[in-house]
TIKOLDO-547196 format. One line per field, with one value per atom (N, C-alpha, C): atom name; residue in one letter; x negated, y negated, z; residue number from 1; chain. Coordinates in Angstrom, 3 decimals. Atoms other than C-alpha are relative to their C-alpha. Layout:
<rs>
atom = [CA, ...] $
rest = [A, ...] $
x = [X, ...] $
y = [Y, ...] $
z = [Z, ...] $
nr = [NUM, ...] $
kette = [A, ...] $
</rs>
This chain:
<rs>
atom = [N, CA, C, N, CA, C, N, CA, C, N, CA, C, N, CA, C, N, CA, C, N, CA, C, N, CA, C, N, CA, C, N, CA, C, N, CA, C, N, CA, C, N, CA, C, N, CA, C, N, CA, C, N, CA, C, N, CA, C, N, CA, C, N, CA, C, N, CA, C, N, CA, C, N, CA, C, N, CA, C, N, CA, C, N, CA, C, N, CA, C, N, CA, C, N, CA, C, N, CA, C, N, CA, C, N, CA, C, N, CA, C, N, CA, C, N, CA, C, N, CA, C, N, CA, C, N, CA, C, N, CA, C, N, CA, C, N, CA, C, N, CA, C, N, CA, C, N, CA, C, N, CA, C, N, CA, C, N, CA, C, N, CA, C, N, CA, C, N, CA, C, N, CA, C, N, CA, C, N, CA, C, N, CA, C, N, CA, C, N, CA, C, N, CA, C, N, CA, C, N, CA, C, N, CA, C, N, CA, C, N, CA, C, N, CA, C, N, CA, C, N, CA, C, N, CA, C, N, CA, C, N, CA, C, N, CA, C, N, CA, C, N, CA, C, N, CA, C, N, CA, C, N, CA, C, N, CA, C, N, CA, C, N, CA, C, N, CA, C, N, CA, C, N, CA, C, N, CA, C, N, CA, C, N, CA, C, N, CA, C, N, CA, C, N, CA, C, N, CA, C, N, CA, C, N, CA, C, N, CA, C, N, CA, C, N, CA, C, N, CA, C, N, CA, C, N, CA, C, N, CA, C, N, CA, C, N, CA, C, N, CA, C, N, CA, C, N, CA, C, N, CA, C, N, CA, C, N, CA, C, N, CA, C, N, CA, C, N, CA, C, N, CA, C, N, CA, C, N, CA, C, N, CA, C, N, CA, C, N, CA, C, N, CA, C, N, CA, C, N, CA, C, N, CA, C, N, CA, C, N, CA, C, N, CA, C, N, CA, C, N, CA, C, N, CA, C, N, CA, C, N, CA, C, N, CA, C, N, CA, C, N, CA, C, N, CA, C, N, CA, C, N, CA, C, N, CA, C, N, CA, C, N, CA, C, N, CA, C, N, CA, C, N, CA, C, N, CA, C, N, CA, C, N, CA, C, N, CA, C, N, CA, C, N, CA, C, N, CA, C, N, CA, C, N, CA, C, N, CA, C, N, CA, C, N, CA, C, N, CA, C, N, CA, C, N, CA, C, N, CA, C, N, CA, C, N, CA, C, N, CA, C, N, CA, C, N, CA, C, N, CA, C, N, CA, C, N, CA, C, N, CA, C, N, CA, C, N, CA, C, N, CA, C, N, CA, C, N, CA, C, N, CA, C, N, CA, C, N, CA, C, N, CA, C, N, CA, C, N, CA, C, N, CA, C] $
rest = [X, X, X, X, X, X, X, X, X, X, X, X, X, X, X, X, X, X, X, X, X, X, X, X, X, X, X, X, X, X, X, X, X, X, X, X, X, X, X, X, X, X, X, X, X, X, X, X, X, X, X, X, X, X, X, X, X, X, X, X, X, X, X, X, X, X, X, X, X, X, X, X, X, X, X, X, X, X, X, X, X, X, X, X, X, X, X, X, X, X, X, X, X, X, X, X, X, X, X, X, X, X, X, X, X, X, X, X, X, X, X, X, X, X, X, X, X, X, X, X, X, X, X, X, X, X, X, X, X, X, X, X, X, X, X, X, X, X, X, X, X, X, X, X, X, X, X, X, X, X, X, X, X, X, X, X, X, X, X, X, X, X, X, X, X, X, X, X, X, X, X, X, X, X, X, X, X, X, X, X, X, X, X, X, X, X, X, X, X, X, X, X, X, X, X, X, X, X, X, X, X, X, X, X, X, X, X, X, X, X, X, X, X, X, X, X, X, X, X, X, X, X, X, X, X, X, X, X, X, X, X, X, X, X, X, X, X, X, X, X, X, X, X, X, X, X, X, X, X, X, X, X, X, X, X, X, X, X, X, X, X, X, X, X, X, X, X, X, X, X, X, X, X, X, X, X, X, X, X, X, X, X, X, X, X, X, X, X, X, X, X, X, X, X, X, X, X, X, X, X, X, X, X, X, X, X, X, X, X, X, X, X, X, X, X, X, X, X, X, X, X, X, X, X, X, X, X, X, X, X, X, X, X, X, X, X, X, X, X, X, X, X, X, X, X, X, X, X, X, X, X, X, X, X, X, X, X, X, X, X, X, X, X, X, X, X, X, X, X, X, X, X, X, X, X, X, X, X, X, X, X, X, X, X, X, X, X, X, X, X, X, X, X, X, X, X, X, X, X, X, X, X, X, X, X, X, X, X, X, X, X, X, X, X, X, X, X, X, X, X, X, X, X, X, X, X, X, X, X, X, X, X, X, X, X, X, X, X, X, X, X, X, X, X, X, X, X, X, X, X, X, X, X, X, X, X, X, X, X, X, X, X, X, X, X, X, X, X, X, X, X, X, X, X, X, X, X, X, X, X, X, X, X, X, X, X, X, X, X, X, X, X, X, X, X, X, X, X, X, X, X, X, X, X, X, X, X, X, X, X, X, X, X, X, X, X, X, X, X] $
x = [-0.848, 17.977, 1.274, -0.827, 20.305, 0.978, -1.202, 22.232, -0.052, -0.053, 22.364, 1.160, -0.987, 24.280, 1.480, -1.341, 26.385, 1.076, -0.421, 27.367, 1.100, -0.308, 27.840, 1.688, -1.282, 30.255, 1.082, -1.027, 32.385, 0.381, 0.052, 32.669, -0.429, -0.173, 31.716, -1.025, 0.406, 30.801, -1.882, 0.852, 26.775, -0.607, 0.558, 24.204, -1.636, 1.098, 20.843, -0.807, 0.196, 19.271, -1.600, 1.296, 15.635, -0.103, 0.055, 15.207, 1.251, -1.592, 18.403, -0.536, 0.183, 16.631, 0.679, -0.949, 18.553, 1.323, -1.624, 21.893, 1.179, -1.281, 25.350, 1.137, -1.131, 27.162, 1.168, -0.830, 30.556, 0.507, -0.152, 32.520, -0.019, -0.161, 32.942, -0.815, 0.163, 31.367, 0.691, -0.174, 32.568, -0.859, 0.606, 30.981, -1.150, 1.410, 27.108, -1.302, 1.377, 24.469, -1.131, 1.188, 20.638, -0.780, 0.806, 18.008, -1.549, 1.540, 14.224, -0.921, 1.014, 12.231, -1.535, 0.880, 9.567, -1.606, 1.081, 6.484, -1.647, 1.310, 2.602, -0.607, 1.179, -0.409, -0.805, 1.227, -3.361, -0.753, 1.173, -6.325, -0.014, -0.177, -5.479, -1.743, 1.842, -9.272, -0.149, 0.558, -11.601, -1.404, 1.503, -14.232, -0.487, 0.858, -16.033, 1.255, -1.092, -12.844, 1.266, -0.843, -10.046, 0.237, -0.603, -8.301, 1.458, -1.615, -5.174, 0.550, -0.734, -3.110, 1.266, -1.473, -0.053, 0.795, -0.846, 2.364, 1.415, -1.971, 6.101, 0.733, -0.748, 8.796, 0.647, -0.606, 10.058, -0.942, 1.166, 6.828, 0.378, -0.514, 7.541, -0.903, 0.842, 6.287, -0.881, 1.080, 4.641, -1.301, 0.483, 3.295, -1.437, 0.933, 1.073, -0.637, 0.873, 0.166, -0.889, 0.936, -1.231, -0.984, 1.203, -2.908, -1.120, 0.651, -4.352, -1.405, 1.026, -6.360, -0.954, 0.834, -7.260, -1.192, 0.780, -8.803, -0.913, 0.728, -10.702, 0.294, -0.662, -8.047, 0.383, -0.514, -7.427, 0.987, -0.977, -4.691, 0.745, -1.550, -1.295, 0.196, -0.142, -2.029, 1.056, -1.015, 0.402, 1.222, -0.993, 3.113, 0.169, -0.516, 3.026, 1.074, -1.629, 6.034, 1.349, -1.163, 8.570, 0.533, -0.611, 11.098, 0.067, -0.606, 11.949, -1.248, 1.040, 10.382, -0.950, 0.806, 7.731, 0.702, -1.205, 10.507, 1.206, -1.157, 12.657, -0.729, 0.268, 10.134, -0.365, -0.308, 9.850, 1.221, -1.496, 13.581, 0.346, 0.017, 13.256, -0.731, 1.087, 10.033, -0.087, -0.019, 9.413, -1.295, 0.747, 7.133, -0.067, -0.299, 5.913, -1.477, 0.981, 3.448, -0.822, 0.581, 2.891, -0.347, 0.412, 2.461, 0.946, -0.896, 4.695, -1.041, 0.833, 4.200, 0.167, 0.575, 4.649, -1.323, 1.737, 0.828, -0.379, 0.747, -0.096, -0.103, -0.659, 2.263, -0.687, 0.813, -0.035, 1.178, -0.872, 3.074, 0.935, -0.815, 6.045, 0.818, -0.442, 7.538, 1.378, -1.784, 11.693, 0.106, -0.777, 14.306, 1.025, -1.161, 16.456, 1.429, -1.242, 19.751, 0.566, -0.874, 21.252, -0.963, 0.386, 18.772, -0.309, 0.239, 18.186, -0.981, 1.671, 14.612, -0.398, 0.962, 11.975, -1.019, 0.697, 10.065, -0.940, 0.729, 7.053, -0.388, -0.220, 7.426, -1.141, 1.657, 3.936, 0.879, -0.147, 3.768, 1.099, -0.261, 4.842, 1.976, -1.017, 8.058, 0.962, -0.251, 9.065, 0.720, -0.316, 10.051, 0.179, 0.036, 9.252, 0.034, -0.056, 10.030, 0.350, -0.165, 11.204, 0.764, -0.517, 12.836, 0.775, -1.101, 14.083, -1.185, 1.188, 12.796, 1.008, -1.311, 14.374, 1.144, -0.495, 15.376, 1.592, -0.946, 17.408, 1.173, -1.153, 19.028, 0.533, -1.159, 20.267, 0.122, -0.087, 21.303, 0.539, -0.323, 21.695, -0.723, 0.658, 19.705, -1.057, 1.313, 16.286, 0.224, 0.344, 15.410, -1.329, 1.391, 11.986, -0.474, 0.277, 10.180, -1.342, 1.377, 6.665, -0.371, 0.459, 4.681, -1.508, 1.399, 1.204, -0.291, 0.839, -0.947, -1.450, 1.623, -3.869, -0.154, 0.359, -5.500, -1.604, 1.250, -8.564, -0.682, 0.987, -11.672, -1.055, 0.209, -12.386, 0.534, -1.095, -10.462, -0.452, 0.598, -10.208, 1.262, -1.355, -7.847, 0.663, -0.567, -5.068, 0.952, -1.135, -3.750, 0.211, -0.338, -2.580, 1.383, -1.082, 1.023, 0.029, -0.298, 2.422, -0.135, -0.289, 2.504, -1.379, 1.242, -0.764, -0.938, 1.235, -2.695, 0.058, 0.863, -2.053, -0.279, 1.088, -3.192, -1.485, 0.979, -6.154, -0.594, 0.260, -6.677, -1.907, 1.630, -10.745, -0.077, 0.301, -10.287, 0.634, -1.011, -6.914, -0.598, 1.166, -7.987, 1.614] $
y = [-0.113, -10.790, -0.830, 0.920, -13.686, 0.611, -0.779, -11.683, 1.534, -1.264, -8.376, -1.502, 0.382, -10.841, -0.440, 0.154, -12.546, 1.172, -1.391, -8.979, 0.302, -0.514, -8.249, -1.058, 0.999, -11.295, 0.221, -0.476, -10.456, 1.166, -1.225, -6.790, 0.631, -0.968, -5.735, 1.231, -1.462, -2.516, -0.252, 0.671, -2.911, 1.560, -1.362, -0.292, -1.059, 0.258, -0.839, 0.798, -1.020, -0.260, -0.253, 0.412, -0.051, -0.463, 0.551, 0.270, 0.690, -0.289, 1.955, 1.363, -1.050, 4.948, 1.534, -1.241, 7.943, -0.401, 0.220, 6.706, -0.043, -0.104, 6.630, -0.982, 0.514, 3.588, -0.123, 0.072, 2.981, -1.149, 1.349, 0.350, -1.736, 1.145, -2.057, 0.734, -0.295, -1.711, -0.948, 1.266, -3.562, -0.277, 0.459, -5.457, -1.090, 0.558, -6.194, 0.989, -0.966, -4.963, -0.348, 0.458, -5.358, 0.659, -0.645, -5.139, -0.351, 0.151, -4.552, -0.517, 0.747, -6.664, -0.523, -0.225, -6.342, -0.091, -0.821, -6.524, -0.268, 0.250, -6.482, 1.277, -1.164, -4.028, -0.520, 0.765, -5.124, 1.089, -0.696, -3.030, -0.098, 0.912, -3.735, 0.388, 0.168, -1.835, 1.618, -1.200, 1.121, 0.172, -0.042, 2.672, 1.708, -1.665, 6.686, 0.668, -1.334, 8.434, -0.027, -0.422, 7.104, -2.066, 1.398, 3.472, 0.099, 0.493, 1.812, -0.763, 0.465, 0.668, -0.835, 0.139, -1.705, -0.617, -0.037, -1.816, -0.789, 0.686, -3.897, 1.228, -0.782, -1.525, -0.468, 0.007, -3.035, 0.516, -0.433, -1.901, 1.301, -0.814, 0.731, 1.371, -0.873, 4.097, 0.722, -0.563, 5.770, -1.350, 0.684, 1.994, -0.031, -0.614, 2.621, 0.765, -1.102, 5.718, -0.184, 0.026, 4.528, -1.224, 0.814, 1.512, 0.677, -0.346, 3.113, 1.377, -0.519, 5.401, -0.893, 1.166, 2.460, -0.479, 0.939, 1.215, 1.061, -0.929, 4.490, 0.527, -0.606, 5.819, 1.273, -0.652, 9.404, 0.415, -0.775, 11.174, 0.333, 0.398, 10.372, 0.937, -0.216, 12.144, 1.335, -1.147, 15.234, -0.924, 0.355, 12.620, -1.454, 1.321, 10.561, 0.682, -0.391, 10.214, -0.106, -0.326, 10.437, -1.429, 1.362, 7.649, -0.397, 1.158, 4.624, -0.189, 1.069, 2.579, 0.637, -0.155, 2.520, 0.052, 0.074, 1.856, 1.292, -1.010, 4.752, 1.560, -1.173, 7.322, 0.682, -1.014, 8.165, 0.523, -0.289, 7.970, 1.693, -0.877, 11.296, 0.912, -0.388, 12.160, 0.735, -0.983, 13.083, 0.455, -1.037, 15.408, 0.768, -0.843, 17.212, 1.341, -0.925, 20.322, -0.064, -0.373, 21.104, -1.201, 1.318, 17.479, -0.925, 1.064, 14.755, -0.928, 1.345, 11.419, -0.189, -0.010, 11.975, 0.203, -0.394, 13.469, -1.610, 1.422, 9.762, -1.043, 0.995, 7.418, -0.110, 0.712, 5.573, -0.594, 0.944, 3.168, -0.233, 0.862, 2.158, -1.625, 1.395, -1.741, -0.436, -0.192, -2.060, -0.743, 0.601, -3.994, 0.829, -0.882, -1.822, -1.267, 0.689, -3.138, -0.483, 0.179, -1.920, -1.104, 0.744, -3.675, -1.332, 1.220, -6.272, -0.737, 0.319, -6.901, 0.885, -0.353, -5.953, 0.810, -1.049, -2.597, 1.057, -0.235, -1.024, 2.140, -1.315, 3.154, 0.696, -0.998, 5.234, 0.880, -0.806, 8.122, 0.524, -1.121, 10.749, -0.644, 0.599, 8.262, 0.317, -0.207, 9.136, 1.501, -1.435, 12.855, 0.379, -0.666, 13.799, 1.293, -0.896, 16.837, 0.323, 0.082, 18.439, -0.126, 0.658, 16.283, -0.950, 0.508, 14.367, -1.044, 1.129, 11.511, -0.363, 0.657, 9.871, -0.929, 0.803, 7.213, 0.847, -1.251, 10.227, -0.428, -0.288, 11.098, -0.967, 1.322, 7.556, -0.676, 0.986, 6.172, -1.164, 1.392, 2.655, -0.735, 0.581, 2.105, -0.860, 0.253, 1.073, -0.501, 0.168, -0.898, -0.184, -0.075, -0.103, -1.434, 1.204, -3.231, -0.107, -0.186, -2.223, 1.553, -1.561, 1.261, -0.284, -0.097, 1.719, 1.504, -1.888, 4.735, 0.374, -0.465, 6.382, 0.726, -0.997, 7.269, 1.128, -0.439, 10.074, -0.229, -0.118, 9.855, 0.866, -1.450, 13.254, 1.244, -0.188, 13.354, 1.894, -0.997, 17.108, 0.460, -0.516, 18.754, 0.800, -1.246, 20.539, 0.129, -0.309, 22.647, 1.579, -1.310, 25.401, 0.047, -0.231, 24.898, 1.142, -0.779, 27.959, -0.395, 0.370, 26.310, -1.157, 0.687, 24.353, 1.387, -1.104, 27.374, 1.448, -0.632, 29.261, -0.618, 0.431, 26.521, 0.067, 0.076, 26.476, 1.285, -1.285, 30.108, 0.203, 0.147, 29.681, -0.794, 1.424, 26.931, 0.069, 0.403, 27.386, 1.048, -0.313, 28.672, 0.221] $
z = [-1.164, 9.321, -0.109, 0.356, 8.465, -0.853, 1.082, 5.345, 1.115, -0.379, 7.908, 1.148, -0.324, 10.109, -0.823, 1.155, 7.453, -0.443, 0.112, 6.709, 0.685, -1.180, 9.932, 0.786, -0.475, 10.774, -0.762, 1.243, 7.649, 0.190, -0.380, 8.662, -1.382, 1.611, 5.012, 0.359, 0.066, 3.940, -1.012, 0.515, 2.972, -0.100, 0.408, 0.959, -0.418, -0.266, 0.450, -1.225, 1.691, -3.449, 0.244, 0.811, -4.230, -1.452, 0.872, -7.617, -0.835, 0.376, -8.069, -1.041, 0.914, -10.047, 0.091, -1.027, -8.011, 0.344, 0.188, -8.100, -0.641, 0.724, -9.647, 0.529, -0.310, -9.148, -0.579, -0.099, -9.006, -0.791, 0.653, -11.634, 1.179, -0.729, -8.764, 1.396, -1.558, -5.001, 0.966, -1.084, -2.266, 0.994, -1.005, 0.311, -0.594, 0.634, -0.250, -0.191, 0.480, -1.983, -0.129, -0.397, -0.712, -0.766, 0.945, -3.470, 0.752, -0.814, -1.713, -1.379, 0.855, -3.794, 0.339, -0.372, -1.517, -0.510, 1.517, -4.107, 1.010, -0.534, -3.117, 0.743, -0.581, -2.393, 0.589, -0.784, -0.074, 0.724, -0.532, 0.912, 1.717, -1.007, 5.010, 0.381, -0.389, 5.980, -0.550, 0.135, 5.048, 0.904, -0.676, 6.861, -0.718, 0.929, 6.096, -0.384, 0.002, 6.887, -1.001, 1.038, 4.841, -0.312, 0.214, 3.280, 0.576, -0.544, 5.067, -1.346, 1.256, 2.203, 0.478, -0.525, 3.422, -1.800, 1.218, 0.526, 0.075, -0.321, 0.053, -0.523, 0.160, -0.343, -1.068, 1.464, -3.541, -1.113, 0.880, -5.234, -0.752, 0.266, -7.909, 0.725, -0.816, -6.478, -1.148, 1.370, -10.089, -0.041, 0.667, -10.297, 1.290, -1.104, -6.852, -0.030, 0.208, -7.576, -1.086, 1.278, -10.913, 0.313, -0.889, -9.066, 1.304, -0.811, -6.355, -1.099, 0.573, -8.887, -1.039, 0.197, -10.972, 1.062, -1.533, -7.921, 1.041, -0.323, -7.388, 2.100, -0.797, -4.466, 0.067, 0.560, -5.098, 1.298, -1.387, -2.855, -0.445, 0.568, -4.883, -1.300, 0.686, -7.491, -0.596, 0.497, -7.219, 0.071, -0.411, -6.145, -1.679, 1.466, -9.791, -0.870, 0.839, -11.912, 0.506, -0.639, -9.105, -0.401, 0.199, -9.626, 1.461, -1.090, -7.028, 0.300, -0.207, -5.101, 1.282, -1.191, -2.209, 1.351, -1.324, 0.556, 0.304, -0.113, -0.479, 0.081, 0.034, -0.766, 1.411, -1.477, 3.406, 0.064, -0.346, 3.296, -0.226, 0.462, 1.389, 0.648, -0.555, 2.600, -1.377, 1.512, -1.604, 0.025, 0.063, -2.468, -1.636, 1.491, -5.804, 0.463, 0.327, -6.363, 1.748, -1.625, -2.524, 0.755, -0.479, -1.450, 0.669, -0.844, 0.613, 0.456, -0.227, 1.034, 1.847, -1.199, 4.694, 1.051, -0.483, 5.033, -0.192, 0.378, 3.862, 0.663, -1.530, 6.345, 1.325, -1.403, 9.022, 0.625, -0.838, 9.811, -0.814, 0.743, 8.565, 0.575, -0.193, 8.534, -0.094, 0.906, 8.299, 1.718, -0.993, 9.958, 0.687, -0.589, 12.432, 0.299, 0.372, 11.623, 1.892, -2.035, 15.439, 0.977, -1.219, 17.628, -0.534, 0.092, 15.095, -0.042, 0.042, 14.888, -0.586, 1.036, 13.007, 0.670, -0.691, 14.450, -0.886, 0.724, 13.341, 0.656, -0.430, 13.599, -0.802, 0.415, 13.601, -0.593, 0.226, 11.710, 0.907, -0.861, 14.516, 0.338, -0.367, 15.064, -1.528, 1.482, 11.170, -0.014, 0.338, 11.738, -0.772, 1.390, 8.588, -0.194, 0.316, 7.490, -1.517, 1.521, 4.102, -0.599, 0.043, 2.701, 0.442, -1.367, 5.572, 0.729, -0.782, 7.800, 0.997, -1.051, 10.670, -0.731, 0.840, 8.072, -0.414, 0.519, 6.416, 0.634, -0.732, 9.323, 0.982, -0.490, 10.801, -1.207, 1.290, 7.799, 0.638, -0.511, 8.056, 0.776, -1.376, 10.890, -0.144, 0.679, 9.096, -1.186, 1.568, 6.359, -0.567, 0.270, 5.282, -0.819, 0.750, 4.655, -0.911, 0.619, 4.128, 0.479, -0.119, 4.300, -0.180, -0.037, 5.476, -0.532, 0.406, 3.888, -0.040, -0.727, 5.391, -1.167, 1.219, 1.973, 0.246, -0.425, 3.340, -0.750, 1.102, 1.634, -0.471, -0.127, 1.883, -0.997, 0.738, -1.355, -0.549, 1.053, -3.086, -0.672, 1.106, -5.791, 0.845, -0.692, -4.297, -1.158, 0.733, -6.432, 0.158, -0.717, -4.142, -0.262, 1.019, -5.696, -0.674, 1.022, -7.485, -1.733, 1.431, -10.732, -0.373, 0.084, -10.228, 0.166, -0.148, -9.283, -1.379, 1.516, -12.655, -0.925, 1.275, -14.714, 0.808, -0.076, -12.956, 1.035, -0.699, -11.293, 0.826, -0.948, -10.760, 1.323, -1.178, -8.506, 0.968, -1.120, -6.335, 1.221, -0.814, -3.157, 1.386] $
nr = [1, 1, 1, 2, 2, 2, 3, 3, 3, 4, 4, 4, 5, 5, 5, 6, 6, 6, 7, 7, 7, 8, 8, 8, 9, 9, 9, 10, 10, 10, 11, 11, 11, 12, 12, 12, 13, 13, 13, 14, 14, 14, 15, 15, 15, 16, 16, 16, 17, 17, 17, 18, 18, 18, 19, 19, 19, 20, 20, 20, 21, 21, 21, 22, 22, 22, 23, 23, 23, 24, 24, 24, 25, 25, 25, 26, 26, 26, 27, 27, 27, 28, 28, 28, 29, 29, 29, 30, 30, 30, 31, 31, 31, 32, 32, 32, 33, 33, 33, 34, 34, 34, 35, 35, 35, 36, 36, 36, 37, 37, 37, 38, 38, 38, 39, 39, 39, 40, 40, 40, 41, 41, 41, 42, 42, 42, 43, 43, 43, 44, 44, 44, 45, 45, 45, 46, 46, 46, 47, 47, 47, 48, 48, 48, 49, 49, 49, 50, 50, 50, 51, 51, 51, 52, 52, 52, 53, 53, 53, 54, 54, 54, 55, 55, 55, 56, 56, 56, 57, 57, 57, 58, 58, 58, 59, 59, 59, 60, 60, 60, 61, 61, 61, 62, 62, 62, 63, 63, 63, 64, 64, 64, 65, 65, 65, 66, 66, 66, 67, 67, 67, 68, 68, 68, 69, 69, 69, 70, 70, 70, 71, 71, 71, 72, 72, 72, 73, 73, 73, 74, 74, 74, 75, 75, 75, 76, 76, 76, 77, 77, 77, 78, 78, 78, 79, 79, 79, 80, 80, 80, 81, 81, 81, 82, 82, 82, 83, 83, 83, 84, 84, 84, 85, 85, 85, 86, 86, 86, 87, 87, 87, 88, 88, 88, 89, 89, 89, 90, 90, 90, 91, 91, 91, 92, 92, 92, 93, 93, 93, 94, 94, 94, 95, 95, 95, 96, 96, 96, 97, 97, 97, 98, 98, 98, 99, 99, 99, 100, 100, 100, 101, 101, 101, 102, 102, 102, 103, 103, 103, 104, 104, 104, 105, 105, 105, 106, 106, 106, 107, 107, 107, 108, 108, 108, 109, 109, 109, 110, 110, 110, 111, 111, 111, 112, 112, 112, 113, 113, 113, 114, 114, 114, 115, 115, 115, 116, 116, 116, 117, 117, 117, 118, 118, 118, 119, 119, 119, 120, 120, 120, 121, 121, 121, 122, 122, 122, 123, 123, 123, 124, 124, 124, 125, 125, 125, 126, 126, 126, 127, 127, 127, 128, 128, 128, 129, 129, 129, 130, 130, 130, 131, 131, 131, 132, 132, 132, 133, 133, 133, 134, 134, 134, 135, 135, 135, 136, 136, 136, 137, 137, 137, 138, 138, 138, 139, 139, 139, 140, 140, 140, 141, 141, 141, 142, 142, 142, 143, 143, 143, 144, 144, 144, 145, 145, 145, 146, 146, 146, 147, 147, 147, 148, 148, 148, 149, 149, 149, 150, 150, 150, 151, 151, 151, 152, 152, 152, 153, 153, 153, 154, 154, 154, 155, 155, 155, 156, 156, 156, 157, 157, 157, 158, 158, 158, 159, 159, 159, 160, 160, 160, 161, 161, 161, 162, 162, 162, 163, 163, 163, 164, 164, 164, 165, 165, 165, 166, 166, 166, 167, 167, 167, 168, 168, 168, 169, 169, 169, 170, 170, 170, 171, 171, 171, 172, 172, 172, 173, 173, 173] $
kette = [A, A, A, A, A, A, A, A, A, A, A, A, A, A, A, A, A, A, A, A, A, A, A, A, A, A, A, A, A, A, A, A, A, A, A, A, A, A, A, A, A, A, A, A, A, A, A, A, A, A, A, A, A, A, A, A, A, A, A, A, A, A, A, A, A, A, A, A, A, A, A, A, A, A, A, A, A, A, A, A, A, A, A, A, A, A, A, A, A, A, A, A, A, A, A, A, A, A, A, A, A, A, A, A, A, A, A, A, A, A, A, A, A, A, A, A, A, A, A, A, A, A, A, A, A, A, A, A, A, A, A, A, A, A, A, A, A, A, A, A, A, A, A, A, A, A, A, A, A, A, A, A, A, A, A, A, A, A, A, A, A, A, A, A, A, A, A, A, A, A, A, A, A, A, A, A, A, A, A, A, A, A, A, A, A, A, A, A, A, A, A, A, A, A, A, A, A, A, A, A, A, A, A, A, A, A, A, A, A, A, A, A, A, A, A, A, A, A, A, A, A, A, A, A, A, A, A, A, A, A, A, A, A, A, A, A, A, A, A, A, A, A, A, A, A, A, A, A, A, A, A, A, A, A, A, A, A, A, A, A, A, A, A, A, A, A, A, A, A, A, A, A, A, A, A, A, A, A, A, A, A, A, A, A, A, A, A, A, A, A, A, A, A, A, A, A, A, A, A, A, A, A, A, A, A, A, A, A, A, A, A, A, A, A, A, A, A, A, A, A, A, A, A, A, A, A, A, A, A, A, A, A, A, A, A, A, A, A, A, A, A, A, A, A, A, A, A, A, A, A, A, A, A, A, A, A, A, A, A, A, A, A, A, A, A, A, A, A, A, A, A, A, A, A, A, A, A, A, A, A, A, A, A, A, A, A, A, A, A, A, A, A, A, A, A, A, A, A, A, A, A, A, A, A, A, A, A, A, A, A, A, A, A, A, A, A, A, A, A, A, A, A, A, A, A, A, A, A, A, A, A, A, A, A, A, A, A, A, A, A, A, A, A, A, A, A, A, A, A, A, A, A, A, A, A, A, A, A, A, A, A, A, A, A, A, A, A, A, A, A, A, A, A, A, A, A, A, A, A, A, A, A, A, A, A, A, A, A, A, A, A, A, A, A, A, A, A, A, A, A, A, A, A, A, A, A, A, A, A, A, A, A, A, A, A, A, A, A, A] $
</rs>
């Protein structure tokens, strides 16, 4: 909150990098540039139905998905490979082989720049759609700090995808 004022008193022009994997900067930027370094996974609870997962938004997002199956989590698994981080992937609301990480989002954790405090937006508050999130569409407004994920445990293959369902034609459904 302190460097969003500093900012703010200076009038500079400010952007907001994860891990910078989706971008194209510029020889010089001006202003300031906020790197989410966010790091850490923690089990928050499980019971029959699914695991809460709260995550830092600097966390890489392939490196989650490849922990959480280590750790006998399945869910993530159409969503491995994507680049960036854990903080940037609502922003998108990314998605691979019929999947979005919006089905996953219990809560998200970010500092709303405008009011200035630190606000915690359920799912349903996320308007996720495809490719899009509220995040999206106020840019600026949010800075994702952490991301909760309701992992079910009801886990099964989906590979109702066009391009998943002819490698495996017996199964897609």
């Amino acid at each position: 909150p302190a460097v969003i004022s500093d900012i703010a008193k200076q009038n500079l022009p400010w952007r907001v990098l994860g891990g910078g994997s989706n971008v194209i900067l510029p020889d010089t930027l001006p202003g300031a540039t906020l790197l989410i370094n966010i790091l850490g996974q923690e089990i928050l609870s499980s019971d029959e139905e699914a695991t809460y997962l709260s995550v830092g938004a600097g966390v890489g997002w392939h490196e989650l998905v490849a922990w959480t199956l280590e750790n006998n989590m399945p869910g993530f698994e159409n969503l491995a490979l994507i680049p960036g981080t854990v903080g940037a992937a609502p922003i998108q609301n990314i998605g691979a082989y019929g999947a979005e990480i919006g089905e996953y989002i219990d809560r998200i954790e970010a500092f709303d720049v405008k009011e200035h405090t630190f606000v915690t937006l359920p799912k349903e508050a996320c308007h996720f759609g495809y490719r899009d999130s509220f995040f999206k569409q106020n840019p600026g407004r949010c800075i994702v700090t952490k991301v909760v994920f309701k992992l079910p445990k009801a886990w099964q293959a989906r590979i109702h995808y066009a391009d998943l369902a002819k490698q495996f034609p017996a199964n897609a459904s």
